[in-house]
N, C-alpha and C positions, 0 to 999 in steps of 0.2 A: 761188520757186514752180517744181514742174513744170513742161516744157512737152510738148505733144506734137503731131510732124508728121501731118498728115494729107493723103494726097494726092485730091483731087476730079477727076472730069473737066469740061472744059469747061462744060456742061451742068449740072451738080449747083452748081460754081461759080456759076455766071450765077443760077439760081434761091435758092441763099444768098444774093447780095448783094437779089435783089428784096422778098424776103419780108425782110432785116432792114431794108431801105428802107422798107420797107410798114409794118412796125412802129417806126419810127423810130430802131432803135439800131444801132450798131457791129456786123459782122459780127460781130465776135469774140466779141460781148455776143451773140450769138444764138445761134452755136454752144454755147458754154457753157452757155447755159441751155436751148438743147435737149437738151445732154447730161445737164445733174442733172434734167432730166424724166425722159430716158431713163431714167435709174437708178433715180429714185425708183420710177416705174413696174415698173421690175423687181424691186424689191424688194418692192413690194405684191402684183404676183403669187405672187411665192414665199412669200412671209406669208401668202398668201390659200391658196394651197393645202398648205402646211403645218397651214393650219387644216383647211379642207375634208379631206383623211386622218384627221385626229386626232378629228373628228367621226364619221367613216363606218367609223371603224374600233372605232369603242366599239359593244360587242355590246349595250349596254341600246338604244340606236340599232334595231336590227334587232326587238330583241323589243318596243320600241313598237311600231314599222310594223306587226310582224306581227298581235299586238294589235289593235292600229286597223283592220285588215283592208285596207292598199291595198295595191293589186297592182301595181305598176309594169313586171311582168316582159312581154317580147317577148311581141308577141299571136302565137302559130303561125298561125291560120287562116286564109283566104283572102278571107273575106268582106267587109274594108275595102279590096283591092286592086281597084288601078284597072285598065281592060280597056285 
């Protein structure tokens, strides 16, 4: 298996070991599986907005809205502004 160094400061150390004490397991058990959160997490954003484009980018998209008549656009006027 890979390995890889990672250097912490004092600080970030000390709070690693608390919070995997606090959860009961091995530091090393914690990092790790904060890390494939991390990842997975990153990956669902970029799935997720991968979607969200491919969505907003299809023009029957636009001629519903327009259809349906909602107007989502910047209101110009002044009248909701606060004094």
């Amino acid at each position: 298996m890979a390995a890889l160094n990672v250097e912490f400061s004092d600080a970030e150390l000390e709070d690693l070991r608390a919070i995997a004490k606090e959860q009961g397991v091995p530091m090393k058990t914690f990092v790790r599986a904060s890390t494939a959160d991390a990842i997975a997490h990153h990956r669902a954003l970029k799935d997720g907005a991968e979607v969200f484009q491919r969505v907003f980018a299809d023009p029957a998209l636009a001629d519903a809205i327009a259809a349906a008549g909602i107007d989502d656009g910047p209101d110009t006027g002044m009248a909701d502004r606060a004094v």
